[in-house]
C-alpha positions as CSV (number, residue, x, y, z in Angstrom):
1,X,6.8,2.1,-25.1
2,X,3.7,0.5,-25.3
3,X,0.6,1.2,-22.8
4,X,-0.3,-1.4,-20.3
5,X,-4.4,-1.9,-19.6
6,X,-5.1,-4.6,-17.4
7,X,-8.7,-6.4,-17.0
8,X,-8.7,-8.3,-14.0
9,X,-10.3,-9.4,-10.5
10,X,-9.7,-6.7,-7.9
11,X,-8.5,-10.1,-5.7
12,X,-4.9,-9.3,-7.6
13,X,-5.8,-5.4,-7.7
14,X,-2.7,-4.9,-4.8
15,X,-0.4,-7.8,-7.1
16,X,0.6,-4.3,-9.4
17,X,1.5,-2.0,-6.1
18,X,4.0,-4.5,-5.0
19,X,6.9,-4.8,-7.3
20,X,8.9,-8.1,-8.9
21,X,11.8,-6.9,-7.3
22,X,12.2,-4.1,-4.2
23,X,14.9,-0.9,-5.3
24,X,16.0,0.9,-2.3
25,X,13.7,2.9,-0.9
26,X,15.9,5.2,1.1
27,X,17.0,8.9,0.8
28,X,20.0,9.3,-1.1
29,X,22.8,12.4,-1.4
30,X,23.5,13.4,-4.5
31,X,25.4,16.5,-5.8
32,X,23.6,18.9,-7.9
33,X,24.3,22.4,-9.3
34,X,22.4,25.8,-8.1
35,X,22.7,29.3,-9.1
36,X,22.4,31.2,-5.8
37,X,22.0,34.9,-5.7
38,X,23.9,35.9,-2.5
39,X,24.2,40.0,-1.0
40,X,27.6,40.8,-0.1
41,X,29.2,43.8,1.5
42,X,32.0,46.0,-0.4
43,X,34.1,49.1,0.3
44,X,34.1,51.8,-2.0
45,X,35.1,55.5,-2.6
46,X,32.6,57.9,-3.0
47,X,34.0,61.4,-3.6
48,X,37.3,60.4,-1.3
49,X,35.3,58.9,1.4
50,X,35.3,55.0,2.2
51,X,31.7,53.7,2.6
52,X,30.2,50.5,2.7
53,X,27.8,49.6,0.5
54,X,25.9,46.4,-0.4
55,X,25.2,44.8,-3.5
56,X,23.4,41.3,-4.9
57,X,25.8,38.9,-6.7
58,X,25.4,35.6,-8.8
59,X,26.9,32.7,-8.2
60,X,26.9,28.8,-9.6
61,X,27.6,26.3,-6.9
62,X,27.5,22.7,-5.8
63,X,25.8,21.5,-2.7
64,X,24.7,18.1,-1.4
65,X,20.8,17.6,-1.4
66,X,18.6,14.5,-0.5
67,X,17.0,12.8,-3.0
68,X,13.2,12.4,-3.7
69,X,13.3,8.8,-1.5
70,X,10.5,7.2,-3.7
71,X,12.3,8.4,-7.4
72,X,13.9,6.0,-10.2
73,X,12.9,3.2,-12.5
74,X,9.8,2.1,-11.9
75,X,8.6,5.1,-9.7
76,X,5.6,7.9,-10.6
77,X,2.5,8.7,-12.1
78,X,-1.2,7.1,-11.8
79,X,-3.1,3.8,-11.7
80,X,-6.4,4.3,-13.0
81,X,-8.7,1.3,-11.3
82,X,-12.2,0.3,-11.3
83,X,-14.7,-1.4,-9.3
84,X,-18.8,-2.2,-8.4
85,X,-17.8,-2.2,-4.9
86,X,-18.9,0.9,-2.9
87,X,-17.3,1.3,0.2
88,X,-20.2,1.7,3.1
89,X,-17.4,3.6,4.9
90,X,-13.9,4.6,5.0
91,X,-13.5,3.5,8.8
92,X,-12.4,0.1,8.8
93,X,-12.1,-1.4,11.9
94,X,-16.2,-0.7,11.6
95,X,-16.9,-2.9,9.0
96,X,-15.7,-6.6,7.1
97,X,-17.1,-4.7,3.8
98,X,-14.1,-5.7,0.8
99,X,-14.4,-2.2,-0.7
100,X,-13.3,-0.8,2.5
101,X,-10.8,-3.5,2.8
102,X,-9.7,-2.4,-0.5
103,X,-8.8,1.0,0.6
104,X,-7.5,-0.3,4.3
105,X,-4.8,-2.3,2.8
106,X,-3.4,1.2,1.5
107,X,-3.9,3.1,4.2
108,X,-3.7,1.2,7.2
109,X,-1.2,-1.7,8.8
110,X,-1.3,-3.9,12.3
111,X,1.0,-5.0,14.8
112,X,1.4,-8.4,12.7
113,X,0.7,-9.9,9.8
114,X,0.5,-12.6,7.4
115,X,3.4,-13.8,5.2
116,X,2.9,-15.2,1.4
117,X,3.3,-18.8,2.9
118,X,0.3,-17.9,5.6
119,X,3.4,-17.1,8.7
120,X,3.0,-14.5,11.2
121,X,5.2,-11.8,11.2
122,X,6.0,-8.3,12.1
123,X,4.8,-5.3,10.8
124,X,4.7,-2.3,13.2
125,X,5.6,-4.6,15.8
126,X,9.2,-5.4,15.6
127,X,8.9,-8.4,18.1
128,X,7.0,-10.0,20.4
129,X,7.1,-12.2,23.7
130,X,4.4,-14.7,25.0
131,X,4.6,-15.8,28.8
132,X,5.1,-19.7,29.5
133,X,1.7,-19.8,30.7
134,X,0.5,-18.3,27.3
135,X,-1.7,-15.6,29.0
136,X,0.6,-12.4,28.2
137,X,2.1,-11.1,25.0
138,X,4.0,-8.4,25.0
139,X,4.8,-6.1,21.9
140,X,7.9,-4.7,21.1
141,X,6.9,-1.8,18.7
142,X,9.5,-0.3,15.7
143,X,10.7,2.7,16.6
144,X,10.6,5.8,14.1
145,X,7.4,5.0,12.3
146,X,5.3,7.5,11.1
147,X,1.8,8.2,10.9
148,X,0.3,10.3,7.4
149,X,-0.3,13.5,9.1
150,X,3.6,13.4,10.7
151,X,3.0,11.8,14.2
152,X,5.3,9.1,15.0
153,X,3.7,5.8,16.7
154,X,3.7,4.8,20.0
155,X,2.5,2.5,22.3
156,X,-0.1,5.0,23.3
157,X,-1.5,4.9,19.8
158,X,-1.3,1.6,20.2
159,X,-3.5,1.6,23.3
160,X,-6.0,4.0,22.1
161,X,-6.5,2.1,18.9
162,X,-7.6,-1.1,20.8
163,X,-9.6,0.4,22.6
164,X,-11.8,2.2,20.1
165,X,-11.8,-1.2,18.2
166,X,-13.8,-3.3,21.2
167,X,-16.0,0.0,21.2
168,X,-16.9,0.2,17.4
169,X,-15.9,-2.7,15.9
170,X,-18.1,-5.8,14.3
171,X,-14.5,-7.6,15.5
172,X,-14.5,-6.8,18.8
173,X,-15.9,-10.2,19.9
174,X,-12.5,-11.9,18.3
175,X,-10.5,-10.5,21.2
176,X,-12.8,-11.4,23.5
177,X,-10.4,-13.0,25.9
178,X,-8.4,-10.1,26.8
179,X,-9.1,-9.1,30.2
180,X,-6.2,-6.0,30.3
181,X,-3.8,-4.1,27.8
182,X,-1.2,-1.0,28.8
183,X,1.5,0.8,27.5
184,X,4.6,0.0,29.5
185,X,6.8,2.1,27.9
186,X,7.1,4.5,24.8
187,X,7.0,1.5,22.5
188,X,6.1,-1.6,24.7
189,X,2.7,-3.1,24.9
190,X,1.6,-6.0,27.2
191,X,-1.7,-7.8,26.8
192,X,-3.3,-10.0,29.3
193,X,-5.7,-13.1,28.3
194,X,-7.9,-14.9,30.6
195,X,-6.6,-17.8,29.3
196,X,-4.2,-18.9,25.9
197,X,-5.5,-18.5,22.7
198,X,-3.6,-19.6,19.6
199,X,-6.2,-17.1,17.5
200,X,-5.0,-13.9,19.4
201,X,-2.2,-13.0,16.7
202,X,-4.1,-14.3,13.8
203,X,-6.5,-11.6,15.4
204,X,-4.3,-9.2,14.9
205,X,-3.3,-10.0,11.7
206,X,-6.7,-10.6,10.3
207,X,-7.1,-8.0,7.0
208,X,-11.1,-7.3,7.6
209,X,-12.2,-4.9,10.0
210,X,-8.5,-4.6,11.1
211,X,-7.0,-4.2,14.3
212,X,-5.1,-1.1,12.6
213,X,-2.7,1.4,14.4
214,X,-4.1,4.9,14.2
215,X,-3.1,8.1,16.5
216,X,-4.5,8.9,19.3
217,X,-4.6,12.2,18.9
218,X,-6.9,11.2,16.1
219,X,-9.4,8.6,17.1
220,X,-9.8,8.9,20.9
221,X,-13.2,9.4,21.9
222,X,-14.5,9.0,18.3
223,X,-17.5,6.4,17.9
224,X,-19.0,5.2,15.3
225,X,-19.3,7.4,12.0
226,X,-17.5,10.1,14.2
227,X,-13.8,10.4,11.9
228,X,-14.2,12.9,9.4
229,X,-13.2,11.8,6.4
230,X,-10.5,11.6,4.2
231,X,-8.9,13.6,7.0
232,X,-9.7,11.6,10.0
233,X,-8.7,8.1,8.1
234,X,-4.9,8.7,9.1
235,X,-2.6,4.8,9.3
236,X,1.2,4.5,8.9
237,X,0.7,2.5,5.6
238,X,2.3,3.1,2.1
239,X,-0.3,5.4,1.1
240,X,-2.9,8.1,2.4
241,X,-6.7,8.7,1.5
242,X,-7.0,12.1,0.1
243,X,-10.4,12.0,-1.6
244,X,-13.8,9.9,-0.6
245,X,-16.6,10.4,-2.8
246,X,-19.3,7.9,-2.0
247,X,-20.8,6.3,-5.1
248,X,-18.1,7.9,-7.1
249,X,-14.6,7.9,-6.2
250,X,-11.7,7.0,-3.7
251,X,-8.1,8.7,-4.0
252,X,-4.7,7.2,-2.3
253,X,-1.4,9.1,-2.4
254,X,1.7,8.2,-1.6
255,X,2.7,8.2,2.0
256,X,6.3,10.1,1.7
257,X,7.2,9.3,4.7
258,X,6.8,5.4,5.2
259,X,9.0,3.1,6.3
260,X,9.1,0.1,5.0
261,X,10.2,-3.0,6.6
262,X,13.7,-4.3,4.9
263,X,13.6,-7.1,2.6
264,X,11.6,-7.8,0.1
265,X,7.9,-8.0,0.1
266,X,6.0,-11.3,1.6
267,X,2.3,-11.0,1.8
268,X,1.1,-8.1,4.0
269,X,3.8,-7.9,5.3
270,X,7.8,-7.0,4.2
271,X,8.8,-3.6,2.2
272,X,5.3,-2.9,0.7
273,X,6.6,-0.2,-2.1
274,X,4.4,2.7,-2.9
275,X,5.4,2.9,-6.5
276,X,2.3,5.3,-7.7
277,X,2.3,8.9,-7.0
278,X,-1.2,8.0,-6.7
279,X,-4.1,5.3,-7.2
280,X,-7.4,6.4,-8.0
281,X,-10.4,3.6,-7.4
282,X,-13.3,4.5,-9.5
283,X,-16.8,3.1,-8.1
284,X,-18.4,1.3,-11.5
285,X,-21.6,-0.7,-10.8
286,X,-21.6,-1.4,-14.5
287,X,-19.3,-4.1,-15.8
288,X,-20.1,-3.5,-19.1
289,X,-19.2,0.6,-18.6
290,X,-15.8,-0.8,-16.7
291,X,-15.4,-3.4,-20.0
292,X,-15.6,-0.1,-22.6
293,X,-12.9,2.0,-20.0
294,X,-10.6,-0.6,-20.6
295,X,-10.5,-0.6,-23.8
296,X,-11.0,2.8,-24.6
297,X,-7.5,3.5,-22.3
298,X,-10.1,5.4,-19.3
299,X,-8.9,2.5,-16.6
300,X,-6.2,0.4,-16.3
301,X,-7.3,-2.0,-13.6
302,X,-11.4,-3.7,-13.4
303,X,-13.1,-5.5,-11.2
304,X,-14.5,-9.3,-11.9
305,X,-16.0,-9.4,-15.5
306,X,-18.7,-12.1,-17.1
307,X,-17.4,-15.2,-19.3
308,X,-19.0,-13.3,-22.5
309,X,-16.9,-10.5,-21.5
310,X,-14.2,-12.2,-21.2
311,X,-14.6,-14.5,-24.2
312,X,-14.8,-11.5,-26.4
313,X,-11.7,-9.8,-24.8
314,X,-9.5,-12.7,-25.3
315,X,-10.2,-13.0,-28.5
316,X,-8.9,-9.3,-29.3
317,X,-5.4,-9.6,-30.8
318,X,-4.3,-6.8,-28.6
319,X,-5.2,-8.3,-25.4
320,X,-3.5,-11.2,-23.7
321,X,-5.5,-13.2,-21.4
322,X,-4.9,-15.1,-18.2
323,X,-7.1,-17.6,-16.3
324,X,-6.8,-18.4,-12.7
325,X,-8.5,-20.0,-9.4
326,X,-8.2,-17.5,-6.6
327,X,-7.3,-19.7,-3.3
328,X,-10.3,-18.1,-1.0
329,X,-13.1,-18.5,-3.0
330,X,-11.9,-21.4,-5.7
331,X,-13.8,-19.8,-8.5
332,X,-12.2,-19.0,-11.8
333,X,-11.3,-15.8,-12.7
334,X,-9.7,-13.9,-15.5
335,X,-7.2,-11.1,-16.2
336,X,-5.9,-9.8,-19.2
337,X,-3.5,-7.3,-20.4
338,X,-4.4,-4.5,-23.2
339,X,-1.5,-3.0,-25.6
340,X,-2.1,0.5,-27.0
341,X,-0.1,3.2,-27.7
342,X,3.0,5.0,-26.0
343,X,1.3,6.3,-22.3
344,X,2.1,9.5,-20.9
345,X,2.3,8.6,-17.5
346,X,5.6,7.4,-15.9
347,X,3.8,4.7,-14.1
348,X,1.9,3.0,-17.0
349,X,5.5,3.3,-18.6
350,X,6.6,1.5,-15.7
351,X,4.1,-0.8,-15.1
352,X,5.5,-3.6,-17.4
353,X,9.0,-2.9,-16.5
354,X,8.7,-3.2,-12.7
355,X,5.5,-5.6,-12.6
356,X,6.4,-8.5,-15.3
357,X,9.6,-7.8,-16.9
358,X,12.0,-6.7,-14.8
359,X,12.9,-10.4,-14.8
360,X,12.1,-11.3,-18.1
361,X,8.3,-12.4,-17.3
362,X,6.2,-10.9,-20.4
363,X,2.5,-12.0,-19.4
364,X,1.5,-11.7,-15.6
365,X,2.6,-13.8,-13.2
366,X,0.9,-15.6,-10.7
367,X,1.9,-19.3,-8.0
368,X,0.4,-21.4,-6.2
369,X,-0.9,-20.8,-2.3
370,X,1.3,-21.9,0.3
371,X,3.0,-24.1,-1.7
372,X,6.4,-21.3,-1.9
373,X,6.5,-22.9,-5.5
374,X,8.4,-20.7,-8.4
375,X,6.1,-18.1,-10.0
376,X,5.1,-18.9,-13.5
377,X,3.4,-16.7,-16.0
378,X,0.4,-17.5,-18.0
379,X,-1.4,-21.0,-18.5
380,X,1.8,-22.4,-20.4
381,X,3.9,-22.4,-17.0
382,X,7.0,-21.0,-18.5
383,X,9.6,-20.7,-15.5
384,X,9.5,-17.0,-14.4
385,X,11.1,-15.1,-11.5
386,X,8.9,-12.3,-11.1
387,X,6.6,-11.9,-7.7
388,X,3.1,-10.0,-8.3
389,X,1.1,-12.0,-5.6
390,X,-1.0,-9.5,-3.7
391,X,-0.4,-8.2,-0.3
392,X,-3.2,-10.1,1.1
393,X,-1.1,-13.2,1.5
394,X,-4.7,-15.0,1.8
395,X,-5.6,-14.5,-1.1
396,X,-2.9,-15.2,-3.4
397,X,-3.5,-16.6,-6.7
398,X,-2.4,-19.7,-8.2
399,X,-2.1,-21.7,-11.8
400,X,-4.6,-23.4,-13.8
């Protein structure tokens, strides 16, 4: 198996955490085999006399157990990534920063979101109503989602989340226009406009300094600068931050118990899979210093690179390269792909499988925006089923 190294703009960073095509992510029985030591009791004869005695034995049995949920093709290991960006914090309703945004779309996830062709939808709100008059929205939350450290959400959270976003956040203006917002019930949540406003949604869904839902038990109270961090930085997305070291490193595990939505995966919104055990973003000022880790094997994912860089790369027979116009800033950019050795890592094994070939795509894919055009792979176009557009439906990537 060869080893996958990918050069390329952090704008398609989140197109290798979604997969090409969504296993099931539920826990599964299976039957397995144990050897259980078990103590027993036994009469014997001691000298004439009957007495009860007790005694360890061994035995080999089979017993139903639930599979690890997030296990199978595709499934394990680390992504290695790089980037100049230094997040200014890890709180990111405080800030429109992209480095944070980088970690947020992780960690964190709002009551909607966008889709691949720029719809809203639901993420941790399963529905919602607008009044005729178009002053009231009410929010029908999903029931059973979890935050990282265990809580599950509620409308509460929900509450308490808006709240400290119009006290700490650069946003807060953008929802300017709500004059009240309550918790009806356990997982109901009605918000009341001064007048109708066909940005409130798009509001909610907006990815920088997001409106995320984080627990109350958390967050309330806490101003600016006030979460501790990693352990304060708590979302219901697919992963968790477990280590912030400013100027140096940021640390995302996987999230065992999310719940993603059913489906497949559209934009930001859809079952988002968390494939890596964990995703390590190293802070790299110098793109030369990111340039030598990818080809020395140290990362597997860099930020945006110079055209010398990237002529020089492209020209290396071991690297494939791909050339692009990102939809948001309409700027080329370039990616390629590195093949080394056998990896030791299940998820660099994986990468290839799950990210470009699962459907016979061998260079990485990437469509047009808004157009919900087939996927092709490469400059040459060649038809291609496989779906590595990022998260951030926004910012999805299209042919040259």
């Amino acid at each position: 198996m060869k080893r996958v190294n990918l050069l390329i703009s952090m704008i398609v960073l989140t197109a290798l955490l979604a997969s090409c095509a969504t296993p099931t992510a539920e826990v599964v029985e299976k039957v397995v085999t144990q050897v259980v030591k078990e103590t027993v009791k036994e009469t014997v004869i001691v000298e004439g006399t009957p007495q009860v005695v007790e005694k360890v034995v061994t035995k080999i049995v089979e017993k139903e157990v639930k599979a690890d949920r997030w296990s199978g093709p595709g499934f394990g290991g680390e992504l290695h990534a790089a980037s100049a960006g230094n997040p200014p914090t890890a709180d990111a309703p405080t800030t429109t920063a992209a480095a944070t945004q980088y970690i947020a779309i992780h960690v964190h996830e709002t009551l909607v979101a966008m889709s691949e062709n720029y719809k809203l939808k639901p993420m941790l709100a399963e529905s919602w109503d607008v009044s005729d008059d178009g002053k009231t929205y009410t929010f029908h939350l999903r029931q059973g989602v979890k935050f990282h450290n265990g809580e599950e959400m509620t409308a509460d959270d929900v509450v308490a989340s808006f709240k400290r976003f119009m006290e700490v956040s650069v946003r807060a203006a953008s929802f300017s226009l709500v004059e009240s917002y309550e918790a009806t019930d356990k997982y109901t949540v009605v918000f009341k406009l001064s007048k109708p406003s066909r940005a409130f949604l798009l509001n909610h869904a907006y990815v920088y300094a997001p409106m995320c839902i984080q627990p109350k038990s958390v967050i309330e109270g806490k101003g600016v600068g006030e979460l501790q961090v990693p352990e304060d930085i708590i979302g219901t997305g697919p992963y968790k931050l477990v280590q912030y070291d400013p100027d140096t490193v940021w640390v995302v595990e996987r999230h065992k118990d999310y719940q993603p939505l059913p489906g497949e995966r559209d934009g930001m919104t859809g079952a988002k899979i968390p494939y890596f055990d964990k995703i390590y973003m190293h802070i790299v000022p110098d793109y030369a210093v990111q340039v030598a880790g990818l080809e020395s094997g140290e990362f597997d994912l860099i930020e945006n690179f110079t055209t010398v860089s990237f002529n020089s790369l492209k020209d290396n027979p071991e690297i494939t390269a791909v050339e692009y116009y990102p939809a948001v800033c309409g700027s080329s950019c370039s990616t390629t792909q590195k093949s080394s050795p056998a990896m030791s890592s299940s998820a660099r094994r994986s990468l290839l499988p799950w990210t470009w070939k699962k459907s016979g795509c061998t260079r990485p894919a990437v469509i047009r925006p808004n157009s919900g055009s087939t996927p092709t792979c490469g400059r040459q176009r060649e038809p291609c089923t496989c779906r590595t557009t990022p998260w951030l439906s926004h910012i999805t990537t299209r042919t040259m």
